[in-house]
N, C-alpha and C positions, 0 to 999 in steps of 0.2 A: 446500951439504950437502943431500942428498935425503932423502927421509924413509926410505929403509930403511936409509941412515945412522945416522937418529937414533934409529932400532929399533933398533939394534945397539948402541947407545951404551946402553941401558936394559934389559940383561938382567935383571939383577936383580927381582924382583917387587916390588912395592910392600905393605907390611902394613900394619892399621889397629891400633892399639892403643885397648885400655880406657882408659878415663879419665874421673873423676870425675865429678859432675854436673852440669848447666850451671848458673850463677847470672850475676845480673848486670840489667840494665835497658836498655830500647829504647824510644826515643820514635820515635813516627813520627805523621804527621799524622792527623787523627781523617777516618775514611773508612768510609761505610757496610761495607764489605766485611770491610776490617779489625777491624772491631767485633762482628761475626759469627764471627772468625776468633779473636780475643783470648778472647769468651766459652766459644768450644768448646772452646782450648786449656789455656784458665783451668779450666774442670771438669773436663780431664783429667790438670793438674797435679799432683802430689802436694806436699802444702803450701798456703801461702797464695800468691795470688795477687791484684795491687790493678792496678786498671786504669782510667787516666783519658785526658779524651776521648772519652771512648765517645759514639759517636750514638745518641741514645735514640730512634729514631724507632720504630713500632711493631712493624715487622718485628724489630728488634734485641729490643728487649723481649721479645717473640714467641722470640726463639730463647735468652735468657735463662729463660723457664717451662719450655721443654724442658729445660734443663741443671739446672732444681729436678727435672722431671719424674724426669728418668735418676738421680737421688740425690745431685747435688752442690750443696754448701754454697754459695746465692748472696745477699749480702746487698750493701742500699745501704746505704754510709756517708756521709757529710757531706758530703763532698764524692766519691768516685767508688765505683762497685763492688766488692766483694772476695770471694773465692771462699778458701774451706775445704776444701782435700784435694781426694783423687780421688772419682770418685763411689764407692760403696760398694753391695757387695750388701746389699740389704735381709732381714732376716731372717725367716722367714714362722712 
């Protein structure tokens, strides 16, 4: 089968549909990058967001002040980070 075979075979368009919001949980191993990546996505969450494993090394902290900076809710708990909603406009 060649491929303008299998073009022919897929007239149809393909559509995306709506659907609800994501929930759920993802462990992956603790990694500078990731931890950077968990924090920014954590403050652009809406809701709560708990995140462990994080590497605290300075840089990560460092982009943890930025995400209090921008108005998102970042607190240490007991054992790992947790983030409160999106950031928010500040009211002047």
């Amino acid at each position: 089968m060649t491929h303008s075979d299998r073009a022919a075979d897929h007239k149809t368009p393909l559509q995306a549909r709506s659907s609800g919001p994501l929930t759920g949980r993802v462990r992956v191993p603790g990694d500078k990058s990731i931890s950077h990546r968990a924090l920014i996505l954590g403050a652009l969450a809406v809701g709560e967001t708990r995140i462990s494993g994080l590497l605290e090394g300075e840089d990560v902290l460092n982009t943890a002040k930025a995400m209090r900076a921008l108005g998102a809710g970042v607190h240490r708990g007991l054992c790992e980070p947790s983030f409160g909603g999106h950031a928010q406009t500040r009211k002047a």
